[in-house]
KELUM-565556 format. One record per residue: residue in three letters; x, y, z of N, C-alpha, C, CB in turn. Coordinates in steps of 0.02 Angstrom, whole numbers, plus 50000, padded with zeros to 5 digits. Glycine has a CB too. Layout:
<rs>
[r "ALA",[X,Y,Z],[X,Y,Z],[X,Y,Z],[X,Y,Z]]
...
</rs>
This chain:
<rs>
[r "UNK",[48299,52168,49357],[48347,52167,49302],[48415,52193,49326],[48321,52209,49243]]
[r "UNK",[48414,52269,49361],[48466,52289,49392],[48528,52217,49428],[48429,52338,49449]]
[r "UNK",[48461,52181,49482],[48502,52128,49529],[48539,52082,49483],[48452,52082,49579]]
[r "UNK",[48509,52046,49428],[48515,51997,49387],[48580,52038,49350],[48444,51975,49345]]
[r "UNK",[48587,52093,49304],[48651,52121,49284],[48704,52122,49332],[48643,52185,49263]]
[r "UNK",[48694,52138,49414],[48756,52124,49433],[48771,52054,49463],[48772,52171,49476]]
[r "UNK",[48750,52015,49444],[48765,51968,49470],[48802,51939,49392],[48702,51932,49510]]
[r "UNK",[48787,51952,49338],[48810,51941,49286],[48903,51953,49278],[48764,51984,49246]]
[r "UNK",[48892,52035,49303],[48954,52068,49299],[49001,52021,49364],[48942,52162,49315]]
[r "UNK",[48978,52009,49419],[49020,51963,49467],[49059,51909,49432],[48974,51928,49518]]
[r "UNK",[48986,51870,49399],[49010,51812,49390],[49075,51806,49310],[48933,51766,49386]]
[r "UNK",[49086,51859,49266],[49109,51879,49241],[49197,51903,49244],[49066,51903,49238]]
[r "UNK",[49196,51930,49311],[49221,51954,49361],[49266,51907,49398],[49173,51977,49396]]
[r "UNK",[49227,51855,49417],[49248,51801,49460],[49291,51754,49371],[49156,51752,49516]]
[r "UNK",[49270,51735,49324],[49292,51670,49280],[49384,51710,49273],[49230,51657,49180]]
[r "UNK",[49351,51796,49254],[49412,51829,49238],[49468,51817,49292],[49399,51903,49229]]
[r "UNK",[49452,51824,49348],[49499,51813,49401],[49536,51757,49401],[49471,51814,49456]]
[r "UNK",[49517,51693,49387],[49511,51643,49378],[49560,51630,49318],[49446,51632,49376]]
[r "UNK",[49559,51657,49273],[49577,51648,49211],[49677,51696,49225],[49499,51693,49147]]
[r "UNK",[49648,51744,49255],[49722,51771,49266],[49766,51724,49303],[49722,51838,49306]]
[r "UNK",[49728,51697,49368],[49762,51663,49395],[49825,51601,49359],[49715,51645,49431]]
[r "UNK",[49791,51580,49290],[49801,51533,49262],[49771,51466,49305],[49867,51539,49247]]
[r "UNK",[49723,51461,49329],[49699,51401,49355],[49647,51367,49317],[49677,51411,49416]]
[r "UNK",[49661,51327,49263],[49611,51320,49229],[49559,51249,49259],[49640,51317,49156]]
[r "UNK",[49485,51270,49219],[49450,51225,49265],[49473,51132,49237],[49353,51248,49258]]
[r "UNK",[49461,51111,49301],[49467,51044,49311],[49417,51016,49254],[49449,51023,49389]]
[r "UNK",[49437,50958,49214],[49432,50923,49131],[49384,50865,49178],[49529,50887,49075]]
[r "UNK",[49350,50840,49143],[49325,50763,49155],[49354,50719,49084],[49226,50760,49162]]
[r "UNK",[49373,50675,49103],[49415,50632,49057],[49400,50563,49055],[49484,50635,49074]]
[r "UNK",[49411,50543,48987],[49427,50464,48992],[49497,50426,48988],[49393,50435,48939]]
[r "UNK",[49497,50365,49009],[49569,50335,49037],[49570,50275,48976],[49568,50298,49135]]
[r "UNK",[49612,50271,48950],[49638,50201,48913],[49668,50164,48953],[49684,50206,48857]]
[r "UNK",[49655,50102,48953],[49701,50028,48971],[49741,50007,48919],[49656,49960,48986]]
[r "UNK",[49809,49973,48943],[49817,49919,48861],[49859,49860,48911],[49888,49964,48766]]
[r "UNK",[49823,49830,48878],[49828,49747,48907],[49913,49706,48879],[49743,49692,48859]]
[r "UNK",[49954,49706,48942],[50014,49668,48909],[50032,49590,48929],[50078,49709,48926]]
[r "UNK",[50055,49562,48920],[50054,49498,48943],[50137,49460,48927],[49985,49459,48903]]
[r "UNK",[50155,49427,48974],[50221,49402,48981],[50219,49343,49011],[50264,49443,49015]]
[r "UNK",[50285,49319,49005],[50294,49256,49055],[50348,49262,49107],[50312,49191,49016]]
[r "UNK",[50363,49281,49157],[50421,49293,49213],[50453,49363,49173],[50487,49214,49223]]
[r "UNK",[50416,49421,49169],[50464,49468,49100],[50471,49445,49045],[50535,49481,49108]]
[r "UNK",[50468,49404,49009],[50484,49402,48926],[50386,49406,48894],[50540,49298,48899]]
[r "UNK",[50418,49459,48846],[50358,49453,48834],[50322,49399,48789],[50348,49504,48815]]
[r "UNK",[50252,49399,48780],[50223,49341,48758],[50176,49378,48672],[50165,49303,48837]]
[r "UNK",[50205,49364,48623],[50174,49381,48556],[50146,49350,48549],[50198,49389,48503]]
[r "UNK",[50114,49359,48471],[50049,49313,48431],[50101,49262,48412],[49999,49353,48351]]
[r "UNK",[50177,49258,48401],[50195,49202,48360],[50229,49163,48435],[50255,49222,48283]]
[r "UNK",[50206,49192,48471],[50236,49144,48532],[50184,49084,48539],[50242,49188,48612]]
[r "UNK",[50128,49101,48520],[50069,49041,48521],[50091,48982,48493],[50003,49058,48481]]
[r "UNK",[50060,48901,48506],[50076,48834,48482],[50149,48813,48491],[50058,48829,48411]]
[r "UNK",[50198,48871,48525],[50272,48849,48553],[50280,48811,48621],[50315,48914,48564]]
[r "UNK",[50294,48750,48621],[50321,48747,48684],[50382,48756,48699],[50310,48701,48707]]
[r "UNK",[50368,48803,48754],[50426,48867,48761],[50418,48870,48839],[50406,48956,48714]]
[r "UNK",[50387,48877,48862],[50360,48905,48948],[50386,48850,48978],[50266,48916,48971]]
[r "UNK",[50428,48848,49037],[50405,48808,49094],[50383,48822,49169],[50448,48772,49100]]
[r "UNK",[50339,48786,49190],[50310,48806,49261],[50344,48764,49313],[50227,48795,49267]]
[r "UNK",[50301,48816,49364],[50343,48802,49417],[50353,48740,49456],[50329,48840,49455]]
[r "UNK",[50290,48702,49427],[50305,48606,49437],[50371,48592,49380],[50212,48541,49402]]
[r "UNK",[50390,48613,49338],[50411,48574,49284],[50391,48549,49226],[50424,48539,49299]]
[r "UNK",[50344,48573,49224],[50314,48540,49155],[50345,48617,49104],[50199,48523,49159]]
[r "UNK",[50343,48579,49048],[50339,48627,48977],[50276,48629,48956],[50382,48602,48913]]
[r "UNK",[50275,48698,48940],[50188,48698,48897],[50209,48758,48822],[50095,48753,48974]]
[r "UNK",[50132,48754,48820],[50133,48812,48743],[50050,48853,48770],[50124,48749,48629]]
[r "UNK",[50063,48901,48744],[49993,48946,48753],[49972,48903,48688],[49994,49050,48748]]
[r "UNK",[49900,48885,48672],[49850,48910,48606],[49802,48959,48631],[49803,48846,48570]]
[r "UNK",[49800,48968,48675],[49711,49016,48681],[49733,49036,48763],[49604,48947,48673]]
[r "UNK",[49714,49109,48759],[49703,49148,48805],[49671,49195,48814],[49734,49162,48817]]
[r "UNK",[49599,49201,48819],[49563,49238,48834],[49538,49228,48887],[49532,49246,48799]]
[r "UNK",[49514,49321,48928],[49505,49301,48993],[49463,49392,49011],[49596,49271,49039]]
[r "UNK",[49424,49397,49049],[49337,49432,49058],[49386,49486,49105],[49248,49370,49112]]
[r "UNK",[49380,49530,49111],[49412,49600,49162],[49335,49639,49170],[49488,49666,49110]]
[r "UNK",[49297,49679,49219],[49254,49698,49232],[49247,49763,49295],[49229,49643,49236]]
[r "UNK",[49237,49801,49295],[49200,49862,49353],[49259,49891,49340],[49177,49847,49447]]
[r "UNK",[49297,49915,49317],[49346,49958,49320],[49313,50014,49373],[49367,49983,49244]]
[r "UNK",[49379,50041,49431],[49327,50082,49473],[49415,50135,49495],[49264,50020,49559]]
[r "UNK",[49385,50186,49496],[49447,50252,49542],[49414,50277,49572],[49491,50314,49508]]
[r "UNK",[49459,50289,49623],[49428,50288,49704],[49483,50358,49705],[49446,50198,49774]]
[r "UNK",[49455,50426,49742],[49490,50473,49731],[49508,50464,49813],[49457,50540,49693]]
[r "UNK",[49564,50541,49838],[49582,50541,49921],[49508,50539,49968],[49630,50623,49942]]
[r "UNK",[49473,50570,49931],[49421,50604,49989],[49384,50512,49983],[49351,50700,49955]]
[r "UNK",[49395,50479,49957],[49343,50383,49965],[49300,50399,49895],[49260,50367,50066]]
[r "UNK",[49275,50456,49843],[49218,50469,49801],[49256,50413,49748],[49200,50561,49774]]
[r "UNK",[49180,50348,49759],[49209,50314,49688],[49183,50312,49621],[49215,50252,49695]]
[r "UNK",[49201,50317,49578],[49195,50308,49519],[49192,50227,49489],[49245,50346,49495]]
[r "UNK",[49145,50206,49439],[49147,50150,49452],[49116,50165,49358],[49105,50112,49530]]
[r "UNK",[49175,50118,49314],[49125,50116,49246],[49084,50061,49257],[49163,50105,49170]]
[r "UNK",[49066,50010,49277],[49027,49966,49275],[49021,49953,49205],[48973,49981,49308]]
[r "UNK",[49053,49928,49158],[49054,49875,49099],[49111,49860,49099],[49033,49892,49031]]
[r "UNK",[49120,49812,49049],[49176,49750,49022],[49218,49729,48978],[49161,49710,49013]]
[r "UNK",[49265,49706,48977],[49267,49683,48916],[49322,49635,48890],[49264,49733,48881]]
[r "UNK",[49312,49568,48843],[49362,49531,48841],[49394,49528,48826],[49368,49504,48837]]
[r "UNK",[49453,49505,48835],[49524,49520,48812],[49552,49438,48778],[49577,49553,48890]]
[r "UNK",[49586,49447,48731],[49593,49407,48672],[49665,49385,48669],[49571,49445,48608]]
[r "UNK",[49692,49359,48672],[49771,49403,48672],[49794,49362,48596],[49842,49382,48763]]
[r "UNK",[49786,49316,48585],[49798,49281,48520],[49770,49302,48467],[49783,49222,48521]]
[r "UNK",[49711,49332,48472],[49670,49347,48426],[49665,49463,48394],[49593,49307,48473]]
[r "UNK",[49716,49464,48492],[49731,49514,48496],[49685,49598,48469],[49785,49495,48472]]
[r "UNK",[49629,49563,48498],[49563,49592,48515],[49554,49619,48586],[49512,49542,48503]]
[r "UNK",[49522,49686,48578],[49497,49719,48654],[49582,49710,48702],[49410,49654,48701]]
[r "UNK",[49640,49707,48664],[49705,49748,48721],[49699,49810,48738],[49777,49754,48694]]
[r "UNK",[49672,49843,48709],[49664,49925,48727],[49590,49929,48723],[49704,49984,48669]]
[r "UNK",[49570,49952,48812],[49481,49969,48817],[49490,50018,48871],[49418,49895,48843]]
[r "UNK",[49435,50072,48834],[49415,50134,48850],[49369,50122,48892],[49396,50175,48799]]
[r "UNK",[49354,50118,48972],[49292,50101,49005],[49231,50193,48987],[49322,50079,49113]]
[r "UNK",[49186,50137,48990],[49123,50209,48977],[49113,50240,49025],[49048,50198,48959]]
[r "UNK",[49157,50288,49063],[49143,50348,49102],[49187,50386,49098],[49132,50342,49162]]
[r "UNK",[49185,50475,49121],[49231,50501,49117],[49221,50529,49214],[49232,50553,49043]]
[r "UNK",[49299,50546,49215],[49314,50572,49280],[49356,50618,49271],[49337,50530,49326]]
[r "UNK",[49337,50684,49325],[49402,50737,49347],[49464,50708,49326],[49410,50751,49432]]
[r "UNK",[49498,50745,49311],[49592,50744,49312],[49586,50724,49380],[49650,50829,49297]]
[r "UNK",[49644,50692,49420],[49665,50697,49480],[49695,50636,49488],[49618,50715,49527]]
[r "UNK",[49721,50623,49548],[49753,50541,49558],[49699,50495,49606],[49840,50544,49607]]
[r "UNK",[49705,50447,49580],[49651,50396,49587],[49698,50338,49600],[49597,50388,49519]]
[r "UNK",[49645,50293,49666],[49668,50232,49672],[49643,50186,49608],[49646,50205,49742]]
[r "UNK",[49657,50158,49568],[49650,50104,49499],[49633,50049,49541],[49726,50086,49445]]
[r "UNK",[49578,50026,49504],[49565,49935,49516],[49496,49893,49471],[49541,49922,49613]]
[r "UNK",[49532,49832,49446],[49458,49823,49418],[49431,49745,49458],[49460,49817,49317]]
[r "UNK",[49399,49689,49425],[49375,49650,49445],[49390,49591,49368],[49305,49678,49476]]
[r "UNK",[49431,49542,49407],[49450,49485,49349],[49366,49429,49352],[49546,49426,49383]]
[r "UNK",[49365,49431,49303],[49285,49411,49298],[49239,49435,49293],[49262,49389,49330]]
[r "UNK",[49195,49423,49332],[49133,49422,49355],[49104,49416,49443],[49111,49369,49316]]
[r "UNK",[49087,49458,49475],[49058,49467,49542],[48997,49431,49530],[49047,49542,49569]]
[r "UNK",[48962,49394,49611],[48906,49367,49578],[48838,49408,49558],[48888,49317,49619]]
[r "UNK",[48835,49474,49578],[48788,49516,49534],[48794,49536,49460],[48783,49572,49564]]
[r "UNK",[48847,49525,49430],[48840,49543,49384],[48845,49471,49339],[48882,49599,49378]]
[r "UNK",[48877,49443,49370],[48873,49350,49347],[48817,49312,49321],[48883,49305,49406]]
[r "UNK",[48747,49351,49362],[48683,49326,49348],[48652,49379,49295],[48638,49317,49419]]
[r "UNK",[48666,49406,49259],[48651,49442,49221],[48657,49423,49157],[48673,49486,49234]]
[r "UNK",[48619,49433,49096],[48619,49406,49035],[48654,49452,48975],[48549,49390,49021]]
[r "UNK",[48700,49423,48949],[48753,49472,48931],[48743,49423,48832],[48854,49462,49000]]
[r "UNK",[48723,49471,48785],[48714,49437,48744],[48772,49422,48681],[48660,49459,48729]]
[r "UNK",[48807,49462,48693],[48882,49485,48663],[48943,49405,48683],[48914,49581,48721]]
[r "UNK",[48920,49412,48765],[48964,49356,48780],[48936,49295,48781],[48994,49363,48836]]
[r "UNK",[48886,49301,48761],[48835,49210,48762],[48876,49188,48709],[48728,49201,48734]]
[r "UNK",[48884,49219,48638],[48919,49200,48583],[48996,49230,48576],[48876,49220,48526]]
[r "UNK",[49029,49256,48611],[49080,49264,48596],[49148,49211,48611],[49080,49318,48619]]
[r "UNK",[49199,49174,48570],[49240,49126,48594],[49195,49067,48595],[49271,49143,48661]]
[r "UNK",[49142,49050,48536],[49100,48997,48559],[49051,48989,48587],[49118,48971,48582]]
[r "UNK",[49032,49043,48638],[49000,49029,48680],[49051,49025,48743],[48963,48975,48659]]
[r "UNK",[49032,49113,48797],[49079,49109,48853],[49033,49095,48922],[49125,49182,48857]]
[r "UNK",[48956,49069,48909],[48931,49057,48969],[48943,48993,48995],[48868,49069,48969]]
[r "UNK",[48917,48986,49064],[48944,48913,49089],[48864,48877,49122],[49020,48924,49164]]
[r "UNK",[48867,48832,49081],[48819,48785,49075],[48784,48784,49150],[48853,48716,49050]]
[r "UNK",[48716,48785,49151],[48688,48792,49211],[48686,48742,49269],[48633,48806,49197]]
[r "UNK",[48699,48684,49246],[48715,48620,49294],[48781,48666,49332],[48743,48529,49243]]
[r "UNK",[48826,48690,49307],[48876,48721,49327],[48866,48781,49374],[48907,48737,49273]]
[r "UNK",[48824,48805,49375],[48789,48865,49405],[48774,48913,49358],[48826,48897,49457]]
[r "UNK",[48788,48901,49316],[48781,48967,49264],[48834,49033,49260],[48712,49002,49282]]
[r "UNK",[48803,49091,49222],[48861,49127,49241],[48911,49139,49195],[48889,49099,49290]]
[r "UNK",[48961,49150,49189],[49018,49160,49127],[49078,49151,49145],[49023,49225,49094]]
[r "UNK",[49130,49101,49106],[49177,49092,49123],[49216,49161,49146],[49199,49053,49079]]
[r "UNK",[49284,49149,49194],[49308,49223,49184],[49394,49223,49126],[49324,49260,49284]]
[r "UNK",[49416,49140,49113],[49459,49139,49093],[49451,49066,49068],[49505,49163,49131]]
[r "UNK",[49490,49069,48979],[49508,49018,48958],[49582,49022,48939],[49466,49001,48912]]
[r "UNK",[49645,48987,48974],[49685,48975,48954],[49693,48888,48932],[49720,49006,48995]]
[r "UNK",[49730,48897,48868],[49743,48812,48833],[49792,48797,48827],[49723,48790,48770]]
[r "UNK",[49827,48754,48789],[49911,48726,48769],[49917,48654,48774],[49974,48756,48823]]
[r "UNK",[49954,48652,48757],[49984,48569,48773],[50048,48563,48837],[50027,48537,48687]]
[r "UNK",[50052,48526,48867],[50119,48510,48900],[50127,48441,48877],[50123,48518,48984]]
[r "UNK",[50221,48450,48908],[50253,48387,48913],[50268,48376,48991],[50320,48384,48866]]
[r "UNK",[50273,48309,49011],[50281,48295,49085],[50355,48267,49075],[50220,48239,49123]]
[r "UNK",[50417,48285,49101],[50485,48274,49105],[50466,48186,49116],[50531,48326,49173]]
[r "UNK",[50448,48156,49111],[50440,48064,49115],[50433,48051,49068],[50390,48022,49149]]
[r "UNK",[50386,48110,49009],[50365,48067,48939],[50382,48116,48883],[50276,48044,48932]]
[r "UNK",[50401,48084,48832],[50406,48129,48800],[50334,48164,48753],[50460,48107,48767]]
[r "UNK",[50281,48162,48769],[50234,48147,48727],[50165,48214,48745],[50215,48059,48742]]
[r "UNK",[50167,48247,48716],[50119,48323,48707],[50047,48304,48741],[50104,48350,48610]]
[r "UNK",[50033,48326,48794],[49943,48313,48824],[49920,48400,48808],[49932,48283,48943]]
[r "UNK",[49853,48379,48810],[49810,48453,48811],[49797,48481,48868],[49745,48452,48782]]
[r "UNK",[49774,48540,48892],[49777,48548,48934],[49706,48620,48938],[49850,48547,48946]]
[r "UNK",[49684,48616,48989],[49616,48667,48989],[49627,48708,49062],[49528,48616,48988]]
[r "UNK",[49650,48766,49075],[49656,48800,49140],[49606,48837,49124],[49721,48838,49164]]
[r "UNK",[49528,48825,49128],[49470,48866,49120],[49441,48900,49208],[49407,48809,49078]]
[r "UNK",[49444,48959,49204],[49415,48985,49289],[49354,48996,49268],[49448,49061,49334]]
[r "UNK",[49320,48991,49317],[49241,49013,49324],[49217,49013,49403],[49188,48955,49279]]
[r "UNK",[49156,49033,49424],[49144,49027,49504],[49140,48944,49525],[49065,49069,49528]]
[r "UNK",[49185,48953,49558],[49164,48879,49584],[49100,48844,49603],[49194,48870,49636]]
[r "UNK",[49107,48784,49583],[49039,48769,49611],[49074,48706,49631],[48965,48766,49559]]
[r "UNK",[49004,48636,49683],[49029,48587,49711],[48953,48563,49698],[49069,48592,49784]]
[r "UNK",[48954,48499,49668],[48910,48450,49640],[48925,48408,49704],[48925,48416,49560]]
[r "UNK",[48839,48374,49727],[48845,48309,49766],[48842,48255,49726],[48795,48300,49815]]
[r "UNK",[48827,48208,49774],[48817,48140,49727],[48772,48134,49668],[48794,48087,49768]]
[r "UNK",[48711,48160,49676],[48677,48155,49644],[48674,48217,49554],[48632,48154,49699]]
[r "UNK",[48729,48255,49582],[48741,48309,49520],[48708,48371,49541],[48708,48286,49445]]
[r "UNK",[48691,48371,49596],[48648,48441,49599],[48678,48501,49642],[48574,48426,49633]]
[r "UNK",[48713,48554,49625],[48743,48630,49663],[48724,48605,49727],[48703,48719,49643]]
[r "UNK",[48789,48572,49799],[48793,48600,49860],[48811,48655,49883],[48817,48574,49886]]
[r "UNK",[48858,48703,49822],[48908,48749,49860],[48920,48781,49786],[48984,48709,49908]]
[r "UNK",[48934,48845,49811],[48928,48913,49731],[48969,48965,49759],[48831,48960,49707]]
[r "UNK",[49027,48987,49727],[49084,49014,49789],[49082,49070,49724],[49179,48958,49821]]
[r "UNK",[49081,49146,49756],[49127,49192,49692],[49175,49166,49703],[49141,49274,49689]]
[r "UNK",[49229,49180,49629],[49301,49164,49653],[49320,49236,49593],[49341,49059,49635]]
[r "UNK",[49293,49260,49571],[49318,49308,49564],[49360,49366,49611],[49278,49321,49541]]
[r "UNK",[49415,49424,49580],[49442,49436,49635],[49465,49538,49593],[49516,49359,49662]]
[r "UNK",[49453,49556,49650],[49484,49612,49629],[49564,49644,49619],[49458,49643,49661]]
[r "UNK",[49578,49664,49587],[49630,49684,49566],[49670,49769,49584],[49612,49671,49502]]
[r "UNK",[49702,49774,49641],[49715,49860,49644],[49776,49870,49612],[49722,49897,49722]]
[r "UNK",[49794,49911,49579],[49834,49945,49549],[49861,49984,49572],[49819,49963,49511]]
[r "UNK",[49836,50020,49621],[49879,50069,49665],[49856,50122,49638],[49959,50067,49664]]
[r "UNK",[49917,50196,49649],[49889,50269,49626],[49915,50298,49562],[49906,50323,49679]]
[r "UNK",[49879,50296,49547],[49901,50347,49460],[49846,50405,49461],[49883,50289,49363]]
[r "UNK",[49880,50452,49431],[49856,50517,49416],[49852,50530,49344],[49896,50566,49448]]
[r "UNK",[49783,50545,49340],[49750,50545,49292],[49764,50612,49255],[49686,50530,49311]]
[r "UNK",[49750,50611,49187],[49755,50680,49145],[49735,50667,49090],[49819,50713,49135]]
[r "UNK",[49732,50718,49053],[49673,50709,48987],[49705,50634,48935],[49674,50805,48923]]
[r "UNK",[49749,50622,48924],[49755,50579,48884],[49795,50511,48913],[49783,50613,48830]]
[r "UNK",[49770,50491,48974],[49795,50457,49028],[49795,50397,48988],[49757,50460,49099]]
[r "UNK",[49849,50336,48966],[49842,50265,48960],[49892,50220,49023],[49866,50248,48877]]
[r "UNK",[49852,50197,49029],[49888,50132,49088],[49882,50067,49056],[49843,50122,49169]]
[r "UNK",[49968,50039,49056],[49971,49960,49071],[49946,49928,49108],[50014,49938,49085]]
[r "UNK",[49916,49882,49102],[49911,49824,49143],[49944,49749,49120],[49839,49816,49152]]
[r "UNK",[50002,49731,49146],[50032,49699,49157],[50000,49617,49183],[50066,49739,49190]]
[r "UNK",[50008,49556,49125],[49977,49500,49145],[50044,49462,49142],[49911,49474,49101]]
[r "UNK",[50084,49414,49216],[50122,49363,49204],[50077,49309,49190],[50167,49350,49254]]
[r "UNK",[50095,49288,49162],[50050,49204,49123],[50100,49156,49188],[50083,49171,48993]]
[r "UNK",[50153,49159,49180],[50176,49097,49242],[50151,49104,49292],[50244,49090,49267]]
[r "UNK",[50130,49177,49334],[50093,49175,49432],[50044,49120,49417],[50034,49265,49473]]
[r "UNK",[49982,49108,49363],[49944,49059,49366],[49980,48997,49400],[49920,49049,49302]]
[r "UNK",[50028,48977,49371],[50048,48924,49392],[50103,48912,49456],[50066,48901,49339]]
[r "UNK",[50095,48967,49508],[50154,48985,49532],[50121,48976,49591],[50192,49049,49513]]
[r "UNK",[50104,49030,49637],[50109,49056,49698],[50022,49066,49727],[50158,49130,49690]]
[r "UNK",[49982,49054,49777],[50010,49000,49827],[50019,48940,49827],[49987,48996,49870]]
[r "UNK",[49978,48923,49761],[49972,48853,49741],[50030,48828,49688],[49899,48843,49708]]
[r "UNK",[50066,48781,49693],[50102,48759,49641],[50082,48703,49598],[50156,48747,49663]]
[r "UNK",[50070,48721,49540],[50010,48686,49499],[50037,48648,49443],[49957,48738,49467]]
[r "UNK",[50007,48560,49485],[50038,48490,49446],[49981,48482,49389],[50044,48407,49505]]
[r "UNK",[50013,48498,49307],[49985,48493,49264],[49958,48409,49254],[50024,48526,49218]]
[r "UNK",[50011,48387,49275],[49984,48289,49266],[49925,48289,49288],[50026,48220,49317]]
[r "UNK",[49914,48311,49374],[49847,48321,49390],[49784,48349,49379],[49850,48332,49420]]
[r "UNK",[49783,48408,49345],[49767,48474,49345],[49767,48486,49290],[49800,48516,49375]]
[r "UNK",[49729,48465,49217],[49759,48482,49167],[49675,48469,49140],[49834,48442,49142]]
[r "UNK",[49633,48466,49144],[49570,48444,49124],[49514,48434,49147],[49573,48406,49108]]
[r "UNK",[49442,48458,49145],[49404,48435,49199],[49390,48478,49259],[49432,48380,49219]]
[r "UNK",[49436,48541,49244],[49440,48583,49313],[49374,48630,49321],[49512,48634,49315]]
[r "UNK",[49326,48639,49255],[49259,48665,49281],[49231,48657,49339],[49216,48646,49250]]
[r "UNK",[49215,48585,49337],[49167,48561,49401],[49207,48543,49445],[49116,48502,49393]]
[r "UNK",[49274,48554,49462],[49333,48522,49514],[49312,48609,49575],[49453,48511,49459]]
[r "UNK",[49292,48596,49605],[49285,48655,49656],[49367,48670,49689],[49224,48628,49724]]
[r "UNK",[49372,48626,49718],[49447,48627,49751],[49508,48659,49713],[49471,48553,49764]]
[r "UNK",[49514,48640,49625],[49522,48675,49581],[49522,48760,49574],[49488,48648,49552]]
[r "UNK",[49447,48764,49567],[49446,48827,49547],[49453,48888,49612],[49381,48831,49506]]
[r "UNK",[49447,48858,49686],[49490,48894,49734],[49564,48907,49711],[49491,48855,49800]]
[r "UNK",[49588,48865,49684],[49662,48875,49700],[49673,48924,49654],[49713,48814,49693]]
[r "UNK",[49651,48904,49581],[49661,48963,49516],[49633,49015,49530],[49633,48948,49445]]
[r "UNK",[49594,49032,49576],[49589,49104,49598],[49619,49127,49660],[49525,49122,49604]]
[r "UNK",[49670,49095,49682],[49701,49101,49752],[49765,49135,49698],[49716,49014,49813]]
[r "UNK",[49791,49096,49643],[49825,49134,49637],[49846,49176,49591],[49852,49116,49651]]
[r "UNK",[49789,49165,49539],[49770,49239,49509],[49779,49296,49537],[49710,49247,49497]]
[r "UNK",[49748,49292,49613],[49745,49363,49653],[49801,49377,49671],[49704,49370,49713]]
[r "UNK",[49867,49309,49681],[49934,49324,49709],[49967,49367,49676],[49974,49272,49715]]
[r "UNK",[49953,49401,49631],[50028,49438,49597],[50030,49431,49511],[50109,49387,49631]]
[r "UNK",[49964,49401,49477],[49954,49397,49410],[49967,49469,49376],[49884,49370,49398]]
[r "UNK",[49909,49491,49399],[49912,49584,49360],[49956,49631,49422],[49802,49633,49350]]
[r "UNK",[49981,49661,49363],[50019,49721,49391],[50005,49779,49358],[50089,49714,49389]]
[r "UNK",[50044,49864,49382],[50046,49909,49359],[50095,49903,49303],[50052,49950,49402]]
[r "UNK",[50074,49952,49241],[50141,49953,49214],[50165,50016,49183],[50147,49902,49167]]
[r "UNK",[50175,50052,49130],[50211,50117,49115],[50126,50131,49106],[50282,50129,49043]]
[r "UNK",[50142,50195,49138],[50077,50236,49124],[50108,50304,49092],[50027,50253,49200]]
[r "UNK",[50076,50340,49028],[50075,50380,48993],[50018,50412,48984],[50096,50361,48951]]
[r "UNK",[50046,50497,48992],[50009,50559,48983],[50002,50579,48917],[50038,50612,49016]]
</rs>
C-alpha cells in the first residue's frame, strides 16, 4: 500500500508539473472538409446549373445539370510516416448540394499532417457492397458486364459545337476502366482511380479544410477533350476513361482556405 501511495503522489506530482508548465495534453480531434467547386476561379452555384455559360478548352460551350462525384480513404500521414486513414466515404452532390461538408469517422492528435484522399474508389474497396450507394443518384453501381464496382463521377450538360447552333447532351461519367473484346466479355480492368495530396495542414481542434474542385481541368490538361467526340458512351470506351482520369489527377482538386 505504502509503494502504491507513492507512486500515486509522483504521478500527481508529475500532471502538476505539467500543468505549471502550461503544456497541455495533446487533444485527438476531428477534421471537417467543405467541398467548393468553380470553373477557372469563378465560382459555380446551384443557379449556375442548366446555363450554358462554361467554355472548354476545345471550344465547345456547355452547362452543368448534374455533378456528382464519390471522394474516399481520407488519410494524414504525420512527420514521423504514422498514418491515419478514416477509411469511409462519401458523395458529394453539388446541385443537390448534399454531403459539401463531411466529417470523416476518425479522430487524430492535433499536429500537422500530410492531407490526401482517394477520388473514387481503389479496387479493394470497389468490390465491396455498399448499400447506401447501390440506390443513391439512381443507382451509383456499374453494371457488371462493365466490371462492376461504382461509378466514381457523374458529370452532365448539354454543349454547343461552334459549327451548329444546336444543344447535344452530354455524359462525362468516370468509372474503372474496363476493355470489352469482340465477343463482350472483360479483356482488361484498369483502377483509374487516383489519389489526391493536399499537402501540409496543421490540424487543431476545430480544423475545416477546403477542397477546391475546377470543373474546367476535366476538360483541360493532359488531355484536351473534343466534346463532338467524347460526349456519350464513354462507360465502356477504355481509352476514354484513361484520359478522364489522367486528368482528373492533373490539377482538378486543390487546397483551399483552411480554418481553425
Amino acid at each position: 500500500m505504502k509503494k502504491i501511495a507513492l507512486i500515486l503522489t509522483m504521478a500527481v506530482a508529475f500532471v502538476s508539473c505539467n500543468d505549471d508548465d502550461g503544456n497541455a495534453p495533446i487533444q485527438n480531434v476531428t477534421v471537417d472538409f467543405n467541398f467548393t467547386h468553380n470553373w477557372d476561379g469563378d465560382a459555380i452555384e446551384n443557379a449556375d446549373f442548366d446555363v450554358i455559360q462554361y467554355t472548354n478548352a476545345h471550344g465547345e460551350t456547355l452547362s452543368l445539370s448534374k455533378l456528382v462525384y464519390l471522394i474516399s480513404d481520407v488519410t494524414f500521414t504525420n512527420a514521423s510516416g504514422e498514418v491515419f486513414d478514416a477509411g469511409d466515404y462519401t458523395l458529394v452532390n453539388v446541385r443537390e448540394g448534399s454531403n459539401l461538408t463531411f466529417t470523416p469517422q476518425i479522430e487524430i492528435p492535433e499536429g500537422t499532417y500530410t492531407v490526401s484522399f482517394t477520388f473514387g474508389f481503389d479496387n479493394e474497396d470497389n468490390d465491396q457492397n455498399y448499400q447506401d450507394l447501390n440506390s443513391a443518384d439512381g443507382g451509383w453501381n456499374v453494371p457488371v458486364i462493365l466490371g462492376g464496382g461504382y461509378h466514381y463521377m457523374r458529370m452532365e450538360g448539354k454543349y454547343i459545337d461552334a459549327s451548329s447552333p444546336d444543344e447535344t447532351n452530354y455524359q462525362y461519367h468516370t468509372i474503372r476502366a474496363v476493355d470489352l473484346d469482340d465477343q463482350g466479355i472483360i479483356s482488361t480492368l484498369t483502377d483509374t482511380s487516383f489519389e489526391v495530396n493536399l499537402g501540409q495542414v496543421t490540424i487543431g481542434n476545430t480544423t475545416n479544410i477546403e477542397v477546391k474542385m475546377n470543373v474546367a481541368e476535366w476538360f483541360k490538361n493532359p488531355n484536351t477533350w473534343d466534346l463532338t467526340q467524347l460526349y456519350t458512351m464513354l462507360m465502356p470506351n477504355y481509352n476514354a476513361q484513361i484520359m478522364m482520369s489522367g486528368n482528373g489527377a492533373n490539377g482538378v482538386f486543390s487546397l483551399g482556405n483552411v480554418t481553425q
